[in-house]
C-alpha positions as CSV (number, residue, x, y, z in Angstrom):
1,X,0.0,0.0,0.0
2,X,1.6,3.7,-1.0
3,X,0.8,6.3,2.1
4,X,1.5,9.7,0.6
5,X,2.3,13.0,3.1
6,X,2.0,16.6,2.3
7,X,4.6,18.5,2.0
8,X,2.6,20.8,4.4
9,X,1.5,18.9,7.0
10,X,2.8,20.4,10.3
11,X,3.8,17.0,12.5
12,X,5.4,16.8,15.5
13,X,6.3,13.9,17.7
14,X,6.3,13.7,21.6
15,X,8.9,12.0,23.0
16,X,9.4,11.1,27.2
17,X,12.2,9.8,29.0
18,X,14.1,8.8,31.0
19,X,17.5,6.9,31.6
20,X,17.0,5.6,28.5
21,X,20.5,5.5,27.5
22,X,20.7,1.8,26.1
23,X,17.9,2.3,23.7
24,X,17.4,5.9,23.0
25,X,19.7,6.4,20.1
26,X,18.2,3.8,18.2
27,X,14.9,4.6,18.8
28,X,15.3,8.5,17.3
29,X,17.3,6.8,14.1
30,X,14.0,5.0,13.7
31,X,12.2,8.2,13.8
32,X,14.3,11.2,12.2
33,X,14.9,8.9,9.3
34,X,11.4,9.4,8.1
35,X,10.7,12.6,9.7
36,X,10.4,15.4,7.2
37,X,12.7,18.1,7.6
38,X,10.1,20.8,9.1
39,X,8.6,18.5,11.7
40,X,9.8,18.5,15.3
41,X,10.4,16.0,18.0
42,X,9.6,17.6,21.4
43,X,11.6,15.3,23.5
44,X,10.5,16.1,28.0
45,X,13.5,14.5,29.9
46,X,11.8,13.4,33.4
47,X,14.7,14.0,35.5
48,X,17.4,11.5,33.9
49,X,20.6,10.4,35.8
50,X,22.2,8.5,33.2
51,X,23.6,9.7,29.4
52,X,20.0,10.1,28.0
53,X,20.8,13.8,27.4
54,X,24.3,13.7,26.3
55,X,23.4,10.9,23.6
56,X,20.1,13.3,22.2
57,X,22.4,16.4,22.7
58,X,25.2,14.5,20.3
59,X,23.0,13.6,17.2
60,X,23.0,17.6,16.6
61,X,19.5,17.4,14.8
62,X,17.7,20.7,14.5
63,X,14.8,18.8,14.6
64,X,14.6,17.5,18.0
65,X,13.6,20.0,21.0
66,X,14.6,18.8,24.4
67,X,13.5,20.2,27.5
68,X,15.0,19.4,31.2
69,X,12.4,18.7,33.3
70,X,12.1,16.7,36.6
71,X,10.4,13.9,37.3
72,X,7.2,13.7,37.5
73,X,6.3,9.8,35.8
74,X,5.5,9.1,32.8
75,X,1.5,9.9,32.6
76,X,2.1,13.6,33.7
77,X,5.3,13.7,31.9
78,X,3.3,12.6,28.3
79,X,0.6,15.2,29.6
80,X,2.4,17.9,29.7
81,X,3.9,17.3,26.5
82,X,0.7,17.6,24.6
83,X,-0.1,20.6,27.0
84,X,2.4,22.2,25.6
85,X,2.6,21.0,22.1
86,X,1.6,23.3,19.6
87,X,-2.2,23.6,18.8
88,X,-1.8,23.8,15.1
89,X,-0.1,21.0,14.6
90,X,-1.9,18.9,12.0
91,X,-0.3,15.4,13.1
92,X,1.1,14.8,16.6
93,X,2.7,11.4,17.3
94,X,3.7,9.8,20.7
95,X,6.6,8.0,21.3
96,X,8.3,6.1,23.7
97,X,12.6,6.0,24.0
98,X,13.0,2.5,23.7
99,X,11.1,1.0,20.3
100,X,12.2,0.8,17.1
101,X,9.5,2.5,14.7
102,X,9.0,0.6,11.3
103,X,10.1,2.9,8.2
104,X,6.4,3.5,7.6
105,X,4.6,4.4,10.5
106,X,4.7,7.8,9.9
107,X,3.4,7.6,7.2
108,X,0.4,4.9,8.2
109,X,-0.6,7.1,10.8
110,X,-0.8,10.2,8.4
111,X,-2.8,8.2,5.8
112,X,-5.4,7.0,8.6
113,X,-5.9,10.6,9.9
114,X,-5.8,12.6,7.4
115,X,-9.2,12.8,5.9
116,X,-10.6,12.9,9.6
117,X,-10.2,16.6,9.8
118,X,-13.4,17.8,11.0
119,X,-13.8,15.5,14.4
120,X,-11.2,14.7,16.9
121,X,-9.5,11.3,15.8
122,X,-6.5,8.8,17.4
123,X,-4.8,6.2,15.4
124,X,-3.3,3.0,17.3
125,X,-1.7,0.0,16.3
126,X,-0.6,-3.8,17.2
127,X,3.0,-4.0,18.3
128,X,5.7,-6.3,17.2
129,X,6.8,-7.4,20.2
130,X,11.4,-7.8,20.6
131,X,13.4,-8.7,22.9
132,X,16.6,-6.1,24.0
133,X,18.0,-6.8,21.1
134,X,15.7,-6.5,19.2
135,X,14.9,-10.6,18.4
136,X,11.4,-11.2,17.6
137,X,9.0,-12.7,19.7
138,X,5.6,-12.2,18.9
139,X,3.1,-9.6,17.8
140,X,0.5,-8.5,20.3
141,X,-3.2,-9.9,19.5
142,X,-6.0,-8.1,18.0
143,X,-8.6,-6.7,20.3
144,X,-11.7,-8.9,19.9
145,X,-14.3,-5.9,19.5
146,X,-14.0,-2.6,18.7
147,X,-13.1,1.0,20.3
148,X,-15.6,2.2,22.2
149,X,-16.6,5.0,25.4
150,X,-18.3,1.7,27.0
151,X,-15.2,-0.1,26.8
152,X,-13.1,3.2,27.6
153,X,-14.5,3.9,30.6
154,X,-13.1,0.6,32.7
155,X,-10.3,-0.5,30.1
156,X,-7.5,0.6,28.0
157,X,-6.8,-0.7,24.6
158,X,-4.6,2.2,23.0
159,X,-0.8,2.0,23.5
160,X,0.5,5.1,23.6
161,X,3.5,4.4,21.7
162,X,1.2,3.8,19.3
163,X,-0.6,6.6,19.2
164,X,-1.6,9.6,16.7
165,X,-3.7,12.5,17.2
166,X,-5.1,14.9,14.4
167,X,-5.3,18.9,15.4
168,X,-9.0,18.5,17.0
169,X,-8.1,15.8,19.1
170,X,-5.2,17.7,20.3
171,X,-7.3,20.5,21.1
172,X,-9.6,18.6,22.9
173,X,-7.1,17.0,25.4
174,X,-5.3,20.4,26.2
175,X,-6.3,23.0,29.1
176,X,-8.7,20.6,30.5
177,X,-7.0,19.6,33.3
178,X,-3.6,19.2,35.3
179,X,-1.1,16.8,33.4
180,X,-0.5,16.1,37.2
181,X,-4.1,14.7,37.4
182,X,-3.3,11.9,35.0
183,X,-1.6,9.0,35.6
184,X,-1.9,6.6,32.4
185,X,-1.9,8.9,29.0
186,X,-2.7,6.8,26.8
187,X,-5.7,5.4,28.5
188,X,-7.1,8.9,29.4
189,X,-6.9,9.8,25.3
190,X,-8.5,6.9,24.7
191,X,-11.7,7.7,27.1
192,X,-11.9,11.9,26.0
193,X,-11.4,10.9,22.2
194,X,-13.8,7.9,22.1
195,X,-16.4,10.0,24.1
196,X,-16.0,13.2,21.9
197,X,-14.4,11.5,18.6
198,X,-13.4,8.4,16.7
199,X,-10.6,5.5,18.0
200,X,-9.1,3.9,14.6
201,X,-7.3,0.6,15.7
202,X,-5.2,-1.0,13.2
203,X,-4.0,-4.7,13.9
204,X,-1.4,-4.3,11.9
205,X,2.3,-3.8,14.0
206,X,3.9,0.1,13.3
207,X,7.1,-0.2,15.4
208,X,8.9,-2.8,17.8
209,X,8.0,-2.9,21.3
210,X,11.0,-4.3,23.5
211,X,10.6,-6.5,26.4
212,X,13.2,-5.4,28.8
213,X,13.5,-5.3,32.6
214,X,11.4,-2.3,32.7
215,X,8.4,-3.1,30.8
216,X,7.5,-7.1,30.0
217,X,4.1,-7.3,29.3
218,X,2.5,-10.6,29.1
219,X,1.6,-12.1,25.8
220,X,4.5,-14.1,25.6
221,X,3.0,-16.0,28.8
222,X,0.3,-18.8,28.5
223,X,-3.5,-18.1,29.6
224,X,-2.8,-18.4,33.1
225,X,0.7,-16.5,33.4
226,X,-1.4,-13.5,31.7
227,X,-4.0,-13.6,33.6
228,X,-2.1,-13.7,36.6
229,X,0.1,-10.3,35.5
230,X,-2.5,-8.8,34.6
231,X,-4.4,-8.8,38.1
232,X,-0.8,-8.0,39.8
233,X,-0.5,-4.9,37.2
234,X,-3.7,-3.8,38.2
235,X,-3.5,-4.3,41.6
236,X,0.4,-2.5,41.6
237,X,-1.1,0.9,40.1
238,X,-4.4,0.9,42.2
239,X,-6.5,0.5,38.5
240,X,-10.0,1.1,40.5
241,X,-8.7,4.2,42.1
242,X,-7.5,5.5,38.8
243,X,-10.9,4.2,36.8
244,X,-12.8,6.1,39.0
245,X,-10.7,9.7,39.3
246,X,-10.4,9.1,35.3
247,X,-14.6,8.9,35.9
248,X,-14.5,12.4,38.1
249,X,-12.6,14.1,35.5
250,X,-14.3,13.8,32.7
251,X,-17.2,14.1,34.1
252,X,-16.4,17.3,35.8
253,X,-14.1,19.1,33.2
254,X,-15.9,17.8,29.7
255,X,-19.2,18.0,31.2
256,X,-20.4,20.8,28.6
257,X,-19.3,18.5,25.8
258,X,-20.9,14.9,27.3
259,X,-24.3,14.1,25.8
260,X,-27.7,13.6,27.5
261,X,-26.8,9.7,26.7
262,X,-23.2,10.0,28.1
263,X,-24.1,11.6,31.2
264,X,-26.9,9.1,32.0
265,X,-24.3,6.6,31.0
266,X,-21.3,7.7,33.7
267,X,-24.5,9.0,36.4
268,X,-25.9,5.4,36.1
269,X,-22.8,3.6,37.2
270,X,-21.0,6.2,39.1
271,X,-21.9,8.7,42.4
272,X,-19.9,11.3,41.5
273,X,-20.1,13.8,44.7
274,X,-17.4,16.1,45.9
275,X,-15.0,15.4,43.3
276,X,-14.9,11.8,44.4
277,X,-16.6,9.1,42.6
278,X,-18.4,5.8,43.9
279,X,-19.6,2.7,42.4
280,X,-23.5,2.3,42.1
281,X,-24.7,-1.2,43.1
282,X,-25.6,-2.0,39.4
283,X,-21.9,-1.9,38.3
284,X,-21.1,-4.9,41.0
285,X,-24.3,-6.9,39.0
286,X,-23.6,-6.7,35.6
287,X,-23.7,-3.3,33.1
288,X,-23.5,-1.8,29.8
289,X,-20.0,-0.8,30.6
290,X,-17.9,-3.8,29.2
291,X,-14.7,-5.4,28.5
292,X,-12.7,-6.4,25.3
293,X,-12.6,-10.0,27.2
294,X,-15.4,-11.6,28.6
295,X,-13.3,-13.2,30.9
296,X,-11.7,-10.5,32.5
297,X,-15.1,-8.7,33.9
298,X,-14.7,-10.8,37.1
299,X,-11.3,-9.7,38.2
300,X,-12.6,-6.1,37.1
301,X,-15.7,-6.4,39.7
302,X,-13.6,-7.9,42.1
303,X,-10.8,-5.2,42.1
304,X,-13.5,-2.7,42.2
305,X,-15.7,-4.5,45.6
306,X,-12.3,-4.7,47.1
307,X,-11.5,-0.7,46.6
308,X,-15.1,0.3,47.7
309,X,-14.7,-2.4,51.0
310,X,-11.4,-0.5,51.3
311,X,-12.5,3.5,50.4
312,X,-15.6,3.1,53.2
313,X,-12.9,1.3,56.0
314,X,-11.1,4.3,55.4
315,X,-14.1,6.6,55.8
316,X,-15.5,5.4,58.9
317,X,-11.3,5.2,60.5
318,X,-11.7,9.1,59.4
């Protein structure tokens, strides 16, 4: 398939990291080698200790932008990229410092968007998934059903690696709220834009996703080894606490944009009072909020019981 860019489109790619020294070098190759010359790369260090800088600082390209900054994790860090990233930009692309982007992603992504001009729109893809040295392993499985708010609001399917955003959906996601407030990125674009917009998953692979120390993700495990890291990765990052701020926030700060159905949606499932959020009963039953895996909505309503049994402990201590 040919995947044609104008000469005009104003792109720019968003960049995080930190100590990324053993892969970072590669990664921007990847990038600036199908980067045309009047796009940027706005790279946010998060408070490196290592060579990161020194190695971005030494491929001299007038292309990349790198700011200092200190660390603040990766969800705020990505957030305040995009905060700061500039609003005309026709084509903004995230990246992470240790992949290796495939010589057309660039150009995929700028095909999928660019006819989606007058709606906010994110592209996603599959990943290829490598070891450290970038040996193949396997590529990460389609998701069974497609994007949607129902799915948004209790599960994440974009990877922000992944990820492009066309000018509206920029827009959307900027002066809303504190990047300070958000702790996965990716997921949080995934709930504004499929609430306000359109999610285009492709199942094809754009770039490889190492497995390293830092970030193994399971679908090189059998059944039972992913289930089992999945629960411990929800569990390590408090996922129900972080569903149900994600909940409070859009609620709150999009709440002239939500429609009648939306709202009823989120109010049906959710107490939102006080700029905290609750479950309603009905979530616990069974609701119109769902999954991509059928067999991952009981660890979702158990994780969930468990933080309520935990938020009203903590109430009645108080």
């Amino acid at each position: 398939m040919s995947h044609t860019m104008s000469t005009e489109t104003r792109m720019v790619v968003l960049m995080s990291t930190f100590n990324g020294e053993s892969f970072i070098g590669a990664q921007l190759e990847s990038i600036l080698r199908q980067l045309p010359a009047n796009a940027k790369i706005n790279i946010r260090d998060d408070g490196s200790t290592d060579r990161t800088i020194s190695i971005i600082e030494a491929l001299g390209d007038s292309r990349i932008v790198l700011t200092r900054g200190v660390n603040i994790g990766f969800g705020a860090s990505f957030m305040t990229l995009i905060e700061q990233a500039d609003p005309d930009a026709d084509l903004i692309l995230l990246s992470d410092q240790d992949d290796v982007w495939f010589p057309d992603k660039l150009a995929r992504a700028s095909a999928a968007l660019q006819n989606l001009t007058d709606q906010p729109a994110l592209y996603c893809t599959a990943q290829k998934l490598v070891d450290s040295e970038l040996n193949p392993l396997n590529d990460t499985q389609p998701w069974p059903r497609p994007p949607a708010f129902e799915n948004a609001l209790v599960e994440n399917i974009v990877t922000g690696c992944t990820a492009a955003l066309n000018q509206k959906a920029l827009r959307l996601l900027k002066d809303r709220i504190s990047p300070m407030a958000i702790h996965f990125h990716d997921w949080w674009m995934y709930l504004v834009i499929s609430a306000f917009g359109q999610i285009i998953y492709d199942p094809i692979p754009s770039l490889m996703y190492r497995q390293h120390g830092g970030n193994v993700i399971g679908h090189g495990a059998g059944w039972l080894g992913r289930q089992v890291q999945m629960i411990r990765f929800l569990l390590k990052h408090d996922w129900a606490a972080i569903l149900l701020r994600q909940v409070v926030l859009l609620r709150l700060n999009y709440a002239d944009l939500l429609s009648p159905p939306q709202r009823h949606l989120i109010d049906r499932h959710f107490s939102i009072k006080d700029e905290r959020a609750r479950l309603r009963f009905r979530m616990l039953l069974g609701s119109s909020l769902w999954r991509q895996k059928p067999i991952h909505e009981l660890p979702l309503r158990m994780l969930l019981v468990a933080h309520q049994i935990r938020a009203r402990l903590h109430r009645s201590k108080g």
